[in-house]
Chimera marker file (.cmm) of the C-alpha trace (Angstrom):
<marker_set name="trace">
<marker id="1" x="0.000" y="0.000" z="0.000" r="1" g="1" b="0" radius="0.5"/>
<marker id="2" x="0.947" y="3.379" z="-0.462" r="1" g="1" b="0" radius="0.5"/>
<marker id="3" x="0.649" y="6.694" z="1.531" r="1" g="1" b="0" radius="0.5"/>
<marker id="4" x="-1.074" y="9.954" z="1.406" r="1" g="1" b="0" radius="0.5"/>
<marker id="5" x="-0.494" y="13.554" z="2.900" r="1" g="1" b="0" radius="0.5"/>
<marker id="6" x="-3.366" y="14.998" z="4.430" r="1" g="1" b="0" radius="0.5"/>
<marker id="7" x="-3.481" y="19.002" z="5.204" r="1" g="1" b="0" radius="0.5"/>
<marker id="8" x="-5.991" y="19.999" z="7.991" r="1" g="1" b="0" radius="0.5"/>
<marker id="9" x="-7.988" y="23.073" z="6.610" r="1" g="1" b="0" radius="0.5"/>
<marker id="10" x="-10.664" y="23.283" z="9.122" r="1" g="1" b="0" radius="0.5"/>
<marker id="11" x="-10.408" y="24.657" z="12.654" r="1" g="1" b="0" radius="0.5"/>
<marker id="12" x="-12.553" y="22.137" z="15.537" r="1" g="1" b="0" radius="0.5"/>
<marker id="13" x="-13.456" y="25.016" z="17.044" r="1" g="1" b="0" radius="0.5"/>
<marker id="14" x="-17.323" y="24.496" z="17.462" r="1" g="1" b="0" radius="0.5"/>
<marker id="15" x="-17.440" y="21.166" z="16.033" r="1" g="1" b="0" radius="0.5"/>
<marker id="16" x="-18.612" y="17.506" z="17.094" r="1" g="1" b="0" radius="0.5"/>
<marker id="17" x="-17.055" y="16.009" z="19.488" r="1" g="1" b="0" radius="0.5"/>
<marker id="18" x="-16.645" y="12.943" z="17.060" r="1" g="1" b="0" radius="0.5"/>
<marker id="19" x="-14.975" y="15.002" z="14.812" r="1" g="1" b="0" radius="0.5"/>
<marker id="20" x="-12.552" y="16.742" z="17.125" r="1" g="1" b="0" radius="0.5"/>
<marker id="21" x="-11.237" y="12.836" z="18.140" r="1" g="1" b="0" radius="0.5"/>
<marker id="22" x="-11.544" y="12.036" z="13.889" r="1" g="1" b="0" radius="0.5"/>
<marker id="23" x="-8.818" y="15.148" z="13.467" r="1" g="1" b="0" radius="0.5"/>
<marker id="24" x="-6.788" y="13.230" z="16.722" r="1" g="1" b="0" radius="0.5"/>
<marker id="25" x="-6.336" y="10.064" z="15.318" r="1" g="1" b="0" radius="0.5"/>
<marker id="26" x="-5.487" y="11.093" z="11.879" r="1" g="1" b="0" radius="0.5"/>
<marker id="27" x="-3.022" y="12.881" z="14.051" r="1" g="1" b="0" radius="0.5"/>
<marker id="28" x="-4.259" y="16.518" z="12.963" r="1" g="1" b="0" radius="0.5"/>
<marker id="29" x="-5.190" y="18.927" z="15.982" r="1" g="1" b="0" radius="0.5"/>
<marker id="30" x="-4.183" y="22.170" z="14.768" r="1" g="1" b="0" radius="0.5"/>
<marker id="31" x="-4.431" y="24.543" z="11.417" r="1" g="1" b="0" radius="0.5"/>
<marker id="32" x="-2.614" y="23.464" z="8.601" r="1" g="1" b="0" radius="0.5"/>
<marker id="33" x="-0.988" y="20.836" z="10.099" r="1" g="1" b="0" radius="0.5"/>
<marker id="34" x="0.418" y="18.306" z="7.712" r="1" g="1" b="0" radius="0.5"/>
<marker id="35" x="0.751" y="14.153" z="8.342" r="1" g="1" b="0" radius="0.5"/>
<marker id="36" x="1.780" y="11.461" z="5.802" r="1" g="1" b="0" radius="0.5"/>
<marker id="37" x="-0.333" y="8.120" z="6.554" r="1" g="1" b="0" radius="0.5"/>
<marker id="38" x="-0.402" y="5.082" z="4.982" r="1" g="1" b="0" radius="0.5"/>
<marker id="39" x="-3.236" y="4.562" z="2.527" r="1" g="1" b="0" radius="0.5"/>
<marker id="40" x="-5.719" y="2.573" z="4.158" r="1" g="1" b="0" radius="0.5"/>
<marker id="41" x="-9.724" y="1.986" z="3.942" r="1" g="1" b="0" radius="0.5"/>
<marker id="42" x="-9.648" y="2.836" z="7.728" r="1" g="1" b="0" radius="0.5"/>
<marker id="43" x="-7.523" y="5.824" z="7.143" r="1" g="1" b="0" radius="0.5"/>
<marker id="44" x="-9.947" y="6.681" z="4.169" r="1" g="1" b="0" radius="0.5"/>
<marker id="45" x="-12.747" y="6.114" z="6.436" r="1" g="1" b="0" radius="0.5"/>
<marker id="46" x="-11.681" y="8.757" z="8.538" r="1" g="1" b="0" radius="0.5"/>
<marker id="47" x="-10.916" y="11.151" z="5.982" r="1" g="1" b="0" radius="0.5"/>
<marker id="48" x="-14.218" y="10.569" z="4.329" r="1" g="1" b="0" radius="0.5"/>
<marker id="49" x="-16.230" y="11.402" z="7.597" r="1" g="1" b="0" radius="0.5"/>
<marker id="50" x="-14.799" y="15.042" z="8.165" r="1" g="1" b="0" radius="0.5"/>
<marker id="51" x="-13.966" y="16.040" z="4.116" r="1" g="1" b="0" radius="0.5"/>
<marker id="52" x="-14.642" y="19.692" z="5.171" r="1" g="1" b="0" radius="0.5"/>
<marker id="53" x="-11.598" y="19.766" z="7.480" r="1" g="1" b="0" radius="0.5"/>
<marker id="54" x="-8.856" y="18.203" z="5.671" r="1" g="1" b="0" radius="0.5"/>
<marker id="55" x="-7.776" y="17.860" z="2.236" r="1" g="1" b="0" radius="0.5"/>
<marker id="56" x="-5.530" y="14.884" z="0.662" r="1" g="1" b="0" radius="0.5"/>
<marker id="57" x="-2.685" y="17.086" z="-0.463" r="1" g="1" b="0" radius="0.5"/>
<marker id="58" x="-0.734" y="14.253" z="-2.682" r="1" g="1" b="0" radius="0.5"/>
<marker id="59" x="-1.038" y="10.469" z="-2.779" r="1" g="1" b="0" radius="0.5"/>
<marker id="60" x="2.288" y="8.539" z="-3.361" r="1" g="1" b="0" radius="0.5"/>
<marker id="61" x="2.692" y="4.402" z="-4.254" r="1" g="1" b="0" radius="0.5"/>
<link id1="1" id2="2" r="1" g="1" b="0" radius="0.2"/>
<link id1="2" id2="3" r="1" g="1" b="0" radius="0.2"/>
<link id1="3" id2="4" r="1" g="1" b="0" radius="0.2"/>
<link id1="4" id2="5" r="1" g="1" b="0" radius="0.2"/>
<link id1="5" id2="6" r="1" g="1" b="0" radius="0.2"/>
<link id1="6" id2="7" r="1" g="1" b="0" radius="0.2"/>
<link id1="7" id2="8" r="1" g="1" b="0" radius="0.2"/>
<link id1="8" id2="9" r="1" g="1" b="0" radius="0.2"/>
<link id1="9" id2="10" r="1" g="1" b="0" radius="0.2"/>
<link id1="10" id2="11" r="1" g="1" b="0" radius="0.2"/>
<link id1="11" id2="12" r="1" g="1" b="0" radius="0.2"/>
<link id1="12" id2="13" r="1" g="1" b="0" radius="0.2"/>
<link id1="13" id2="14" r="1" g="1" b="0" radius="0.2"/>
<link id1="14" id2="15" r="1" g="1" b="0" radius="0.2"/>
<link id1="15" id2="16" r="1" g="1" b="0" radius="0.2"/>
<link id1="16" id2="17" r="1" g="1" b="0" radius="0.2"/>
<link id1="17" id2="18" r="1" g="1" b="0" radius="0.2"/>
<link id1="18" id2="19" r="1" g="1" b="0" radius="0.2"/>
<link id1="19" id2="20" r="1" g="1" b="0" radius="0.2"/>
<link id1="20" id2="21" r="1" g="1" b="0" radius="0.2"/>
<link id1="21" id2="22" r="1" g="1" b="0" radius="0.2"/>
<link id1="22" id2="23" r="1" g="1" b="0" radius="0.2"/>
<link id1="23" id2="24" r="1" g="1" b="0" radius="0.2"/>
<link id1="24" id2="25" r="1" g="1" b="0" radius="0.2"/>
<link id1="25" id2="26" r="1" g="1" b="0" radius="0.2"/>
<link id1="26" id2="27" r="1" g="1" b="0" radius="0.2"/>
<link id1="27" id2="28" r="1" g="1" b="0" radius="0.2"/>
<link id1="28" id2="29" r="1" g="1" b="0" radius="0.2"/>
<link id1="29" id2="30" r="1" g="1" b="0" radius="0.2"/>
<link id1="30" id2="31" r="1" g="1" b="0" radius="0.2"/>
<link id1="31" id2="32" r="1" g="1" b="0" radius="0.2"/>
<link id1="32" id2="33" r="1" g="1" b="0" radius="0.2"/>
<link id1="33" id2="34" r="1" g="1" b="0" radius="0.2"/>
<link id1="34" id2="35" r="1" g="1" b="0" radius="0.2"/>
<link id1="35" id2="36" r="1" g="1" b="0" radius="0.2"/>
<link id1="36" id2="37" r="1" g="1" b="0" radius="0.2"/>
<link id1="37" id2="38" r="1" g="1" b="0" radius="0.2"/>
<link id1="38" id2="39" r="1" g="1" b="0" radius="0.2"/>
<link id1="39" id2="40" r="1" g="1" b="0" radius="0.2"/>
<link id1="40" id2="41" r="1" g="1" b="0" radius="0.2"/>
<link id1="41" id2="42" r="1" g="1" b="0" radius="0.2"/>
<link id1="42" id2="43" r="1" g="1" b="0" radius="0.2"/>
<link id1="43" id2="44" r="1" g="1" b="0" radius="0.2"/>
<link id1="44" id2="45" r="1" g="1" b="0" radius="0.2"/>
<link id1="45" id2="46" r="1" g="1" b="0" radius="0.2"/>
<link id1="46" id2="47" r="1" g="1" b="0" radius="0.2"/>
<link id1="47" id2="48" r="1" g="1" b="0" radius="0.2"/>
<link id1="48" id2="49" r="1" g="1" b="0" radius="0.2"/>
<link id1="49" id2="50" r="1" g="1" b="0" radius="0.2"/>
<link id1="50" id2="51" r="1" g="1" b="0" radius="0.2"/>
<link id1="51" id2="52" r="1" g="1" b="0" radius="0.2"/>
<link id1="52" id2="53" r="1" g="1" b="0" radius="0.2"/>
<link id1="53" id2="54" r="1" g="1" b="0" radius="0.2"/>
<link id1="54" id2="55" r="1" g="1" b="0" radius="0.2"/>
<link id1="55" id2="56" r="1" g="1" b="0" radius="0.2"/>
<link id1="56" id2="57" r="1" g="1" b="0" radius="0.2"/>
<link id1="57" id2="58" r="1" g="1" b="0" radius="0.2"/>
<link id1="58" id2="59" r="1" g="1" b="0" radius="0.2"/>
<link id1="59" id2="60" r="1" g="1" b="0" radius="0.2"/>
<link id1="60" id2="61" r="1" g="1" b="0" radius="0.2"/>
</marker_set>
């Protein structure tokens, strides 16, 4: 599997608590924070549920 880079875009301020502890597990907690994670359907899950806070920035093989 590969990995992509995910950019948080969104502030939690005044969000569900869900998706505060969504941004904390993808590792993300602050403004434009950037992680690299490996390409999972988990991972993609996550991403999926909160699409208005983060962005996939690239996706590498």
């Amino acid at each position: 599997m590969g990995t992509i880079v995910v950019k948080q875009i969104g502030s939690p301020i005044r969000r569900p608590e869900k998706q505060r502890q969504t941004l904390i597990g993808l590792g993300l907690n602050k403004m434009h924070r950037v992680r690299e994670l490996e390409d999972t359907p988990s991972v993609r899950g996550m991403i999926n549920k909160i699409p208005h806070l983060v962005e996939i920035v690239e996706e590498r093989n």
